[in-house]
BAVO-132237 format. One record per residue (C-alpha): x, y, z; residue in one letter. Coordinates in steps of 0.05 Angstrom, whole numbers, padded with zeros to 5 digits, always signed. Example, Ala and Ser with C-alpha at 12.3 -4.5 7.8 and 13.67 -1.06 7.14 Angstrom:
REM BAVO-132237
+00246-00090+00156a +00273-00021+00143s 
//
This chain:
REM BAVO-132237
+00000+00000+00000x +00026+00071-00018x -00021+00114+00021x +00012+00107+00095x +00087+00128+00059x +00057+00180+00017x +00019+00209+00089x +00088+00206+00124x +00124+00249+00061x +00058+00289+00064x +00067+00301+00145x +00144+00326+00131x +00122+00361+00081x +00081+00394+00120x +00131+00402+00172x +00184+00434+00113x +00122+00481+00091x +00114+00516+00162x +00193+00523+00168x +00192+00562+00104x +00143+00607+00113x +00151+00624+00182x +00235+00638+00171x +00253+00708+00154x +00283+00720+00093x +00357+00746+00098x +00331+00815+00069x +00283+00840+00118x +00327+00817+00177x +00355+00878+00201x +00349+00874+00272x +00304+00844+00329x +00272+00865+00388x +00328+00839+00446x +00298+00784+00487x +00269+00809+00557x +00312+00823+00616x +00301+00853+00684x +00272+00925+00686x +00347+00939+00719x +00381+00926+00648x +00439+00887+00657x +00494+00942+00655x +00520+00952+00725x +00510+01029+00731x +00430+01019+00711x +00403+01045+00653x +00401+01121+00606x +00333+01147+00595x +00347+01206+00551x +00281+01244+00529x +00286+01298+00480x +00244+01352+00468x +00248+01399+00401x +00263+01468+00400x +00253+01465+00485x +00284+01537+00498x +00326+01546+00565x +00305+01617+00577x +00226+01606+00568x +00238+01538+00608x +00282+01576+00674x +00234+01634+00671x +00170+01577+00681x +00216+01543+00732x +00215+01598+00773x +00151+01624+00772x +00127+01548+00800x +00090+01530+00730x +00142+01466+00722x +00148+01430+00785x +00180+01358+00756x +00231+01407+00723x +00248+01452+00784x +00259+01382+00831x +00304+01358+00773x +00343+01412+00770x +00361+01418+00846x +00374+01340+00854x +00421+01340+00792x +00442+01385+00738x +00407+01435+00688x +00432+01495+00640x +00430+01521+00575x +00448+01468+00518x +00478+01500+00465x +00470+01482+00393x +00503+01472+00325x +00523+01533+00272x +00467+01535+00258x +00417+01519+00309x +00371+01478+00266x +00336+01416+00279x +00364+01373+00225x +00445+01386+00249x +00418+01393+00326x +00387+01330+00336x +00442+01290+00284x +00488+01326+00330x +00458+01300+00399x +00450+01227+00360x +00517+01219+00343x +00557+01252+00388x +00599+01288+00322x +00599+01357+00287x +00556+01371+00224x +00620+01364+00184x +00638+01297+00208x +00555+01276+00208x +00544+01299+00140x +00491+01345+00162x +00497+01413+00171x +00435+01447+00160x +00356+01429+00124x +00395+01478+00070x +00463+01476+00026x +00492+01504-00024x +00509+01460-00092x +00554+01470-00143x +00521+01442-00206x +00560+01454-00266x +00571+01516-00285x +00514+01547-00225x +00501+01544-00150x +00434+01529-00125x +00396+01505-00052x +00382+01434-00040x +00366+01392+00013x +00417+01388+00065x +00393+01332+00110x +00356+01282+00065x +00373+01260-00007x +00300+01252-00053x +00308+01206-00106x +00293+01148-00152x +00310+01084-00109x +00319+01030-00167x +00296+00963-00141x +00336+00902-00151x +00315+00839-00174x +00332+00805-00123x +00287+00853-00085x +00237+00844-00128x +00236+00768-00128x +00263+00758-00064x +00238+00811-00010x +00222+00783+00058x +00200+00719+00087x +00176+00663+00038x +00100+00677+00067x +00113+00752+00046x +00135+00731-00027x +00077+00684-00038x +00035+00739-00011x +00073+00789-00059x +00061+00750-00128x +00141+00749-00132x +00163+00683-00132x +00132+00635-00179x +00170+00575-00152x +00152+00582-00077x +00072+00597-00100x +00070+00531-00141x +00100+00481-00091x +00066+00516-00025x -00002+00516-00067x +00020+00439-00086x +00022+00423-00018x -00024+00455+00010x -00082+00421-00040x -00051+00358-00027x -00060+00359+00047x -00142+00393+00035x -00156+00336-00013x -00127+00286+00027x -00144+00296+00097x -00191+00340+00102x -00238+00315+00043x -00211+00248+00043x -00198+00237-00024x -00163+00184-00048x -00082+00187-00053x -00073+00185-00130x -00137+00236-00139x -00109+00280-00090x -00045+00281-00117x -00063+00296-00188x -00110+00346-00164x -00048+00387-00122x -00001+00376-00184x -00048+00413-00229x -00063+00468-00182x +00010+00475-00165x +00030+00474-00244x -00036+00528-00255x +00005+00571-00192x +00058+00572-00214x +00038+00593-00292x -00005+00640-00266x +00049+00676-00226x +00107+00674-00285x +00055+00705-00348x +00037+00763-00292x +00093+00798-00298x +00131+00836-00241x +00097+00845-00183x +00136+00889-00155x +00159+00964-00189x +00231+00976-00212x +00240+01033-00197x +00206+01083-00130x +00212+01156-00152x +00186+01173-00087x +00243+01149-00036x +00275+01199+00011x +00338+01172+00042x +00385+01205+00108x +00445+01245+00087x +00468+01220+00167x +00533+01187+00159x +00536+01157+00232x +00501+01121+00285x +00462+01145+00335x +00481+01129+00413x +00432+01085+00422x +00456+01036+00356x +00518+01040+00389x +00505+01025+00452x +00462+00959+00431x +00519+00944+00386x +00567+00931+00457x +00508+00891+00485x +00462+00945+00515x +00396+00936+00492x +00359+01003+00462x +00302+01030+00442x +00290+01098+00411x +00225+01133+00391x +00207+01179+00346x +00286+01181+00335x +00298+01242+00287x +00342+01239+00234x +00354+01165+00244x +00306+01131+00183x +00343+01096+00134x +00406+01076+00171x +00427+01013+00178x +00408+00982+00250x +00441+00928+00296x +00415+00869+00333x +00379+00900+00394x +00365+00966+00373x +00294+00977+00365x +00277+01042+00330x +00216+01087+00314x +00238+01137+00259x +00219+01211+00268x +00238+01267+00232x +00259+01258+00163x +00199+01202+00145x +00160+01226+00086x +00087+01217+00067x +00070+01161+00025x +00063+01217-00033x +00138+01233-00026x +00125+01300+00017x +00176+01309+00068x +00134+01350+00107x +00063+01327+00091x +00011+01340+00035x -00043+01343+00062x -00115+01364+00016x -00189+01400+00028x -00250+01389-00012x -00295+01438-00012x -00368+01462-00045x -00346+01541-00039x -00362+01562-00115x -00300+01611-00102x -00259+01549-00115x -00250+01528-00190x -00194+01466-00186x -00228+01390-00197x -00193+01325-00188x -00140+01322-00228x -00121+01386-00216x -00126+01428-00153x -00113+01493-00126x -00048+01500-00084x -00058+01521-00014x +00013+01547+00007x +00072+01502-00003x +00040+01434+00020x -00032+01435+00010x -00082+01417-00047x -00160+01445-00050x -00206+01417-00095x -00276+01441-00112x -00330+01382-00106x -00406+01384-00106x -00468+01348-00079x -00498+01309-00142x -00547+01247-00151x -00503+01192-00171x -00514+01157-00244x -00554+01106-00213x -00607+01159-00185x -00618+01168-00107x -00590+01228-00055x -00535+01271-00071x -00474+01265-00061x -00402+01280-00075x -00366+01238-00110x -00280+01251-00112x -00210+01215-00106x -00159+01209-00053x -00090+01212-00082x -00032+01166-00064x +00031+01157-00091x +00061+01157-00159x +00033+01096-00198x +00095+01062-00198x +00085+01005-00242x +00057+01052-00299x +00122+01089-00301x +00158+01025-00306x +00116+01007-00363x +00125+01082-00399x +00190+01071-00387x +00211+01000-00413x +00162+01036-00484x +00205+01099-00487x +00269+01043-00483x +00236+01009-00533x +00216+01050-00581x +00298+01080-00571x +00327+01026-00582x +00285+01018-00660x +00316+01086-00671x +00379+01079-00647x +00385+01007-00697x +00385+01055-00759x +00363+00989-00810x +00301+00968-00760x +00275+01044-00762x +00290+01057-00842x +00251+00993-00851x +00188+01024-00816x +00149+01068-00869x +00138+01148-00860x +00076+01148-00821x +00089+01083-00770x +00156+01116-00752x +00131+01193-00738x +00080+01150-00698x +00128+01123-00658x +00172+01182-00650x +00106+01222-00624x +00090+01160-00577x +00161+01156-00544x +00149+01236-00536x +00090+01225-00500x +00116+01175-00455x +00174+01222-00438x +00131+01270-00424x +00080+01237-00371x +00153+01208-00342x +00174+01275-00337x +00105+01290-00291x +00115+01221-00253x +00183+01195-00253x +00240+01244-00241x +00278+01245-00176x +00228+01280-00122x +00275+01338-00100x +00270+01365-00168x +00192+01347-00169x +00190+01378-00085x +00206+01453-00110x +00226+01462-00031x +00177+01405+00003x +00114+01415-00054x +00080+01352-00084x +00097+01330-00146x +00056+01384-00184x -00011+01395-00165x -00038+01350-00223x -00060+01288-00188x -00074+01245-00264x -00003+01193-00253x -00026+01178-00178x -00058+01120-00150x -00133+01136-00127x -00184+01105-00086x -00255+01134-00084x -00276+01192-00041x -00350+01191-00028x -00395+01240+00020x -00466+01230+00038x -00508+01268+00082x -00532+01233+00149x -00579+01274+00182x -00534+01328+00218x -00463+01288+00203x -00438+01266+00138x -00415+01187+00123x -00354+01195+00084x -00318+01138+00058x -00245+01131+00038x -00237+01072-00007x -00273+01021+00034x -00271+01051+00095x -00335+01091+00125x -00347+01133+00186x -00391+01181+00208x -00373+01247+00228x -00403+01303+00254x -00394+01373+00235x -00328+01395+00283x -00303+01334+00299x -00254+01286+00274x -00240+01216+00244x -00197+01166+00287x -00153+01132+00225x -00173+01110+00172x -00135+01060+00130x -00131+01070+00057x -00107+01013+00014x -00081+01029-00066x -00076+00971-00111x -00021+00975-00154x -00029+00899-00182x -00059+00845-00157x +00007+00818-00125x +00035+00886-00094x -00002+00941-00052x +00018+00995+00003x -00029+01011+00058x -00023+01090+00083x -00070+01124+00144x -00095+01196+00157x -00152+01223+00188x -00209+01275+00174x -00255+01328+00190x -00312+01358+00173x -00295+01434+00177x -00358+01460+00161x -00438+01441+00128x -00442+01493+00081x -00409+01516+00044x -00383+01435+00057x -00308+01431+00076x -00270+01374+00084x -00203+01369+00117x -00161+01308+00092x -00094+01296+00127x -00031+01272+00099x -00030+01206+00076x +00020+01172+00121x +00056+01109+00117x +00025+01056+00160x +00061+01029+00217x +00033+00963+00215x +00044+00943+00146x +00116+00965+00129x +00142+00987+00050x +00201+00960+00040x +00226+01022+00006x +00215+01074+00068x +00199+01041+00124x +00184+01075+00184x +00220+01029+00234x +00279+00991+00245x +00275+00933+00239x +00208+00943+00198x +00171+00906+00250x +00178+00936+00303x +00129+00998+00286x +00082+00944+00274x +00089+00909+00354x +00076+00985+00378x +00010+00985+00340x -00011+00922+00368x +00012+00938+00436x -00023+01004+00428x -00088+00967+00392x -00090+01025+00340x -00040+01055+00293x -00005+01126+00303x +00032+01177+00254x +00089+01161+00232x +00105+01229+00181x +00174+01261+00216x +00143+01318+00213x +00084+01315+00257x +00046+01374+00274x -00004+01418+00222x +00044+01475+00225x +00054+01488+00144x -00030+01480+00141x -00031+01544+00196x +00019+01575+00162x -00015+01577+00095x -00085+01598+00122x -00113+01523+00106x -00135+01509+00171x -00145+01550+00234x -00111+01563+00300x -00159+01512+00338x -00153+01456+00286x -00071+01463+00297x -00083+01452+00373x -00124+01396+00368x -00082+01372+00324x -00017+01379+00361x -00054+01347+00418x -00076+01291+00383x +00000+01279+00368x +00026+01285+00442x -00024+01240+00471x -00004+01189+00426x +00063+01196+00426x +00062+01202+00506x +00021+01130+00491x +00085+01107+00464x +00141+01133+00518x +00093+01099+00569x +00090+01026+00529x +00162+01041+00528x +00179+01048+00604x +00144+00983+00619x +00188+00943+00573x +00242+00911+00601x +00291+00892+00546x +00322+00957+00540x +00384+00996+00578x +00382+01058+00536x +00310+01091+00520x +00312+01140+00479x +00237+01193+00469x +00239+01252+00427x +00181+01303+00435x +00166+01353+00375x +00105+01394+00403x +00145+01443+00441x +00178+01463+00367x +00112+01465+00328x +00074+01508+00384x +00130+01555+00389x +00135+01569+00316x +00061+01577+00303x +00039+01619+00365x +00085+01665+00382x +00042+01719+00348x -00005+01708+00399x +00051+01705+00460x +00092+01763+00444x +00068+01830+00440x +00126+01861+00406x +00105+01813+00336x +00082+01845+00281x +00026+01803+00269x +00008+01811+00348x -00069+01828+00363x -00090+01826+00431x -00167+01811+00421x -00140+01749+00383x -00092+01735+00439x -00141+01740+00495x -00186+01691+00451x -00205+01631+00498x -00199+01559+00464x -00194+01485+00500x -00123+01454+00491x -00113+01389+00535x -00174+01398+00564x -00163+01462+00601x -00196+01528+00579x -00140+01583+00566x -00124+01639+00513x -00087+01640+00453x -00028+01671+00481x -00029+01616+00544x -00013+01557+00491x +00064+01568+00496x +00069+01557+00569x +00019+01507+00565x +00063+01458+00524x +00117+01475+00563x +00075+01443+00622x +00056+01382+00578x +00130+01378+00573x +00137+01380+00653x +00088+01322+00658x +00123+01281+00617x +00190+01291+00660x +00141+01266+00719x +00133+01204+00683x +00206+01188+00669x +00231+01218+00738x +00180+01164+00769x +00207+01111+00722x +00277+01112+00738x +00312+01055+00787x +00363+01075+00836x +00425+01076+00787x +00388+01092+00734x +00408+01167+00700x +00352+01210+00671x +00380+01259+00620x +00339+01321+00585x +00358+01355+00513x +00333+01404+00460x +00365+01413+00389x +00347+01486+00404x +00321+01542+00437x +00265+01592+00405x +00241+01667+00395x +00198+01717+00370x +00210+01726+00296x +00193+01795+00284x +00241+01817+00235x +00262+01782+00169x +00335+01801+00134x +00353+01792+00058x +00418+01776+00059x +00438+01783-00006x +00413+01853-00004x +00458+01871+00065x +00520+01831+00025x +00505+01881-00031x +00496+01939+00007x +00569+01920+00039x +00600+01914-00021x +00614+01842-00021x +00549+01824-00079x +00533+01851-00146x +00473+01848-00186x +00490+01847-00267x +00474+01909-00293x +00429+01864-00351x +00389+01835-00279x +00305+01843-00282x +00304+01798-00216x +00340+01780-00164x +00377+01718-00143x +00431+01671-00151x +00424+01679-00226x +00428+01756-00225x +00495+01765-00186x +00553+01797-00219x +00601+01742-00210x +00654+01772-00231x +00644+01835-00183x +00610+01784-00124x +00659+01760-00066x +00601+01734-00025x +00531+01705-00020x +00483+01670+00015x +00431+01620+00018x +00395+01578+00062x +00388+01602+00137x +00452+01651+00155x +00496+01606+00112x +00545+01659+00073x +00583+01623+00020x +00646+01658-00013x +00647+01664-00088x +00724+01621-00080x +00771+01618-00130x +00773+01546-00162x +00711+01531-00124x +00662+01571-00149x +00648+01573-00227x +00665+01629-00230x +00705+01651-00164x +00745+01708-00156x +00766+01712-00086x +00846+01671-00079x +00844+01630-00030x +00898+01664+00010x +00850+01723+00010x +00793+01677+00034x +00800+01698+00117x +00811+01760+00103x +00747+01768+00069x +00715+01730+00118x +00740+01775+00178x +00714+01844+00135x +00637+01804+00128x +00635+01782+00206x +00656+01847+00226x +00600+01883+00187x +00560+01837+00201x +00567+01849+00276x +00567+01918+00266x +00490+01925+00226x +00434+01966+00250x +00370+01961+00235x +00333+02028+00253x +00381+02023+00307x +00372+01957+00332x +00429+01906+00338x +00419+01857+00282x +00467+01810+00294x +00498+01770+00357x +00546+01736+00331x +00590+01712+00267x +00631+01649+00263x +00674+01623+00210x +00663+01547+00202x +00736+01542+00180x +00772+01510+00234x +00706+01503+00267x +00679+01443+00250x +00723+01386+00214x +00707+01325+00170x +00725+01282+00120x +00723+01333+00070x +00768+01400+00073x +00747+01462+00079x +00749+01501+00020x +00722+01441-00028x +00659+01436-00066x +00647+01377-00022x +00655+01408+00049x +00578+01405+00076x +00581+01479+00111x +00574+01541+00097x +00634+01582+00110x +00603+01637+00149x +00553+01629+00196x +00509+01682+00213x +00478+01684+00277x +00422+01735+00289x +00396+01779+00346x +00340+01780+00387x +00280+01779+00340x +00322+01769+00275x +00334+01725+00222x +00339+01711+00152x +00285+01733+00105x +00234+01672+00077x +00262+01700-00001x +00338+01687+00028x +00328+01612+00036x +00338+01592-00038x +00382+01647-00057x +00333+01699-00068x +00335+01774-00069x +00284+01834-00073x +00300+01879-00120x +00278+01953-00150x +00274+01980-00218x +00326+02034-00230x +00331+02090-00276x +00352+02046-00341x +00291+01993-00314x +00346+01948-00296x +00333+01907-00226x +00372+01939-00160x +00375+01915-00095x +00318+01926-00048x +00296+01939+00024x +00339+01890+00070x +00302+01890+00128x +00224+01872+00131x +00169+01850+00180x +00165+01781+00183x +00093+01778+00145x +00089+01701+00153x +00048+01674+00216x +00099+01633+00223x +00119+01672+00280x +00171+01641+00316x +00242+01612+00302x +00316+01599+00319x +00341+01577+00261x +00398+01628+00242x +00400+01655+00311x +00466+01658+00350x +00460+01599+00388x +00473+01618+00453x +00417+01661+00452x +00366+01597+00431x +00404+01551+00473x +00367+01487+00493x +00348+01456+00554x +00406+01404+00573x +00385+01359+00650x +00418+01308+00687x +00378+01268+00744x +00459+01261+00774x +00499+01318+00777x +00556+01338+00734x +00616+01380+00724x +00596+01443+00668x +00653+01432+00626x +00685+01502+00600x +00636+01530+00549x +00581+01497+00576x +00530+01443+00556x +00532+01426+00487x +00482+01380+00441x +00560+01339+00431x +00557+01324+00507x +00492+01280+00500x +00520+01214+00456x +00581+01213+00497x +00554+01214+00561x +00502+01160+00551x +00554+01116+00532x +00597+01137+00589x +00548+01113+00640x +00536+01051+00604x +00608+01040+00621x +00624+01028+00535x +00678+01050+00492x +00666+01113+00460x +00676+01114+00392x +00728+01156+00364x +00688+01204+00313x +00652+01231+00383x +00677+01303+00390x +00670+01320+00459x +00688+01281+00520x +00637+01258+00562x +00600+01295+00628x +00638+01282+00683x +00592+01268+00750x +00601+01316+00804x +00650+01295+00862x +00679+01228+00816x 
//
């Protein structure tokens, strides 16, 4: 009898089939969680709870200290150690926090600002500083070959694995569970296996070539915490910033913050309204921009084709439909490659080869729309366009329901009420039938009539991973938070609805609910967090202080231009407490406090609690065009041929200097430059005359600038200063109270005049900051935005006080690890060791 042999091969079979699809496959095994240990951590000085919290400013934080508003804060800083924490040149987030994470200097990290200057053939221009858009190309191997063998079944990308699992899979249905006999049940499986596995090779890839939307880190190091679980310390970090797409270690369990684009490619968030308001004219496709990141688009209430109520009847827009620009691609190829073979195309006759010449000019010109790299698509953090036609879409639908509206996303429906908002939905888009990406966002109803509709960003969902940007390391591990947390949370790096406030999309009250929703949840986190053992080094980074300064300091300083007090004194609800406008600053700064209370009760005996900002904050009152002050100087000149300003205008051959991004001054160096004049023996010199007039400035007056500092000698690197290469600027400007660069400064730009031959002339360098974003640091001096720096155990101030360097070194220190060599300060020293 054959059937009791052919049960035992179908048992180990068996056996073999839930080995492969439970192991990992070698790609997607990046890291994992480290196995459980006592809450004491096993290193013998206890474990490092660092907790970070953006754009925390000492002066605002001292000044609440004092007046009893932040009790957890004042304990903390007479049991152990508190003071100003000064920041990079400049005092940005992106170089702060890779400072504080790696424990090296923006030269040596790789990033020294969200702005720098590149030298592109014959020009300079702005880019990115601390991420690097672009096309990812896929491998095949990728392709074929991503993730566990479960995954590729799942995926459509492995033929071979579909056709034997679906083999024996039948085999063991037919066999035992619907008894059939052995040879029928094994013909059965064979054909289903063989129809698998055909099915899977004539689909074609499942999987894109190419993702025109990936955003990697221009972060050249490890963070502390990746260090630390690389000596044996277990870590987690959350909300890490700056710390996506780096490579992780075994026992270093990460939650990526700042840095993590939408699933549309936006590195700070595209986010969309649909409205009724006749005022608006822009319909799916094509929208009306809102400011720099948003999208409106005019819908109405009309009775569907099939008759009954009205309703409206839209898209949601996802990412780039991937596998139709591989296709448009491998045509334009195509149709190339007949040209480029001179006999194929002279065989073609007259009107089959213009047709083909006007179809591979088509294709380049949707890939032009779709497929180029996203930082030339971003134009400074904008969608791709605001034509939505080469995106994936799922249906939008809105139907009245009594005094709420049901609105669906895809498949997804909820009822809301007029005012209030959505928990997450999840929207699903179907590139294939073998390969999709899940993304999440929530809505709200803004208003009945005219209807308004207030779509979030689209952001990547934590639970199912891409495994081009995934928002985790390893990619699980944003997935077990979920779980643990029974609900899924943002995951864009930039949290917070500040660019939506700042171009007039939503209002003041939407932004607080808003930046409420993301501290409760992100407080969710740090608490899961605590009350996992299997870590020695935690690591929490809070954004909401940043994104509340920056947005409502109109309201909290008188001084602002945009200051009103009716509008200050207006009374809203922010974490359930009634309070004015101008009471939101302090208020975070409490939520801030609370969250100290949490960790301070948290820590064991010989455990250390330590407390970090990237940077302080201000008022931004006053905005300066640099170029025009360099011109005024002498050091910039416009061509006497200029209409406009900017980088394209100057006078090279007259220019010695010029800047872009925020208080970055670049000089026009011989050999450098395209077209530098200034030797490089002449190059301090010059320096010294632009920091001294600098420092000297007056604005009606007023001091305009605190200090100047030549990166030269400052900060060192891999690459030398004076190189096209070298990631500074070499001047960095560092602004007063009240002060900073001008919004047209940023990418080069420069207001100009007409004068008396209607050629352009510089204009007015000083202005009133006319933005409501109304608070800042960036391009401050900064000691005057210095951060918050505490330590639960006293240390020694070393000379020149706290710095964002002292942070990596320190945790390590305590940990009682080597310290790598590329760290650039030594660590704290307790008090009294």
């Amino acid at each position: 009898m054959l059937h009791r042999p052919l049960a035992r091969a179908a048992r180990a079979l068996a056996a073999v089939l839930v080995v492969l699809l439970l192991a990992p496959g070698p790609s997607l095994a990046v890291g994992a969680p480290a196995p459980k240990q006592d809450a004491g951590g096993a290193s013998a000085r206890g474990r490092v709870l660092v907790v970070g919290f953006d754009g925390a400013d000492w002066r605002t934080t001292e000044r609440l200290m004092d007046e009893g508003l932040l009790p957890n804060l004042a304990k903390l800083r007479e049991s152990g150690s508190a003071g100003p924490l000064v920041s990079t040149e400049p005092a940005e987030s992106a170089a702060g926090w890779a400072a504080i994470n790696t424990g090296a200097n923006p030269a040596r990290n790789g990033v020294p600002s969200f702005v720098e200057r590149v030298i592109d053939g014959g020009s300079v221009r702005p880019d990115f500083a601390h991420v690097d858009p672009r096309t990812l190309d896929v491998t095949e191997g990728a392709r074929a070959g991503q993730g566990s063998a479960l995954e590729r079944i799942l995926n459509g990308t492995d033929p071979i694995v579909l056709g034997v699992v679906t083999l024996l899979v039948a085999l063991l249905l037919f066999r035992f569970v619907l008894r059939a006999s052995t040879p029928l049940a094994v013909v059965i499986a064979a054909l289903l296996g063989a129809g698998a596995w055909f099915a899977s090779s004539s689909a074609g890839p499942g999987v894109p070539a190419r993702i025109p939307t990936y955003v990697g880190n221009e972060v050249r190091l490890d963070g502390f915490w990746v260090e630390a679980a690389r000596q044996g310390h277990p870590s987690i970090a959350l909300q890490a910033p700056m710390a996506f797409d780096r490579p992780g270690v075994d026992g270093a369990r990460t939650l990526y913050g700042l840095g993590v684009p939408d699933v549309r490619g936006s590195i700070n968030g595209d986010w969309t309204i649909y409205s009724t308001d006749q005022l608006v004219t822009g319909r799916v496709p094509v929208g009306e921009e809102v400011g720099s990141t948003g999208t409106r688009f005019r819908v109405d209430f009309e009775e569907p084709d099939g008759g009954g109520e009205p309703r409206i009847d839209s898209f949601v827009y996802g990412p780039i439909d991937f596998l139709k620009a591989d296709r448009l691609r491998a045509r334009w190829e195509e149709i190339a490659a007949i040209q480029n073979d001179m006999e194929a195309w002279n065989a073609l006759g007259f009107q089959e080869s213009n047709e083909l010449a006007e179809e591979k000019d088509d294709c380049a010109k949707e890939l032009a729309q779709m497929d180029q790299p996203i930082r030339e698509a971003l134009k400074w953090n904008r969608p791709l366009g605001k034509s939505y036609r080469h995106r994936m879409q799922v249906p939008l639908v809105v139907e009245p329901a009594g005094d709420a509206f049901d609105v669906t996303l895809g498949t997804e429906t909820k009822t809301l009420e007029v005012g209030a908002w959505s928990d997450f939905y999840t929207v699903r888009f179907e590139f294939s039938s073998s390969f999709a990406m899940s993304a999440i966002t929530r809505a709200k109803v803004v208003a009945a009539e005219p209807f308004e509709l207030y779509l979030d960003t689209l952001q990547y969902d934590p639970r199912e991973p891409s495994f081009w940007q995934p928002t985790s390391d390893p990619p699980s591990f944003a997935g077990q938070l979920s779980a643990k947390l029974g609900a899924p949370y943002e995951t864009l790096g930039w949290g917070c609805m500040t660019n939506q406030l700042k171009d007039r999309g939503v209002d003041p009250e939407i932004f607080l609910e808003d930046v409420e929703f993301t501290m409760r949840w992100r407080r969710k986190l740090f608490e899961e967090s605590l009350t996992d053992g299997a870590w020695e080094v935690l690591y929490a980074v809070f954004s909401t202080t940043d994104r509340i300064q920056h947005m409502m300091y109109r309201y909290y300083d008188p001084g602002h231009p945009y200051y009103d007090p009716e509008e200050a004194s207006r009374e809203i609800t922010f974490f359930g407490e009634t309070m004015t406008l101008a009471d939101t600053i302090p208020a975070i700064y409490r939520q801030m406090d609370s969250v100290v209370g949490d960790a301070v009760a948290a820590l064991g005996a010989e455990d250390t609690l330590l407390l970090c900002a990237d940077h302080g904050f201000t008022s931004y009152r006053r905005g300066v065009n640099v170029n025009n002050w360099l011109a005024a100087e002498g050091f910039l000149t416009l061509r006497d041929d200029a209409t406009s300003g900017g980088l394209g205008s100057i006078d090279w051959s007259k220019t010695q200097a010029y800047s872009l991004g925020l208080g970055m001054v670049y000089l026009n160096l011989e050999g450098r430059e395209p077209d530098g004049i200034v030797p490089m023996a002449d190059a301090d010199a010059v320096m010294d005359r632009i920091c001294a007039a600098f420092l000297a400035a007056r604005d009606e007056g007023r001091v305009v600038g605190s200090s100047a500092v030549k990166i030269k000698g400052l900060y060192e690197g891999p690459e030398e200063w004076g190189t096209a290469e070298f990631p500074c600027s070499d001047i960095m400007l560092g602004f007063a109270e009240y002060y900073r660069t001008s919004w047209s400064t940023v990418d080069g730009g420069m207001p100009v005049g007409q004068g008396p031959n209607g050629n352009a002339v510089p204009g007015a360098v000083y202005e009133d900051n006319d933005s409501l974003w109304s608070g800042d640091h960036a391009s401050n001096d900064p000691r005057l935005v210095s951060g918050i720096f505490f330590s639960s155990r006293p240390v020694v101030i070393p000379e020149g006080g706290y710095s964002v360097l002292h942070i990596a070194p320190t945790v390590l220190d305590r940990l009682g690890v080597e310290i790598p060599e590329h760290f650039d300060a030594a660590p704290l020293a307790l008090a009294g060791e």
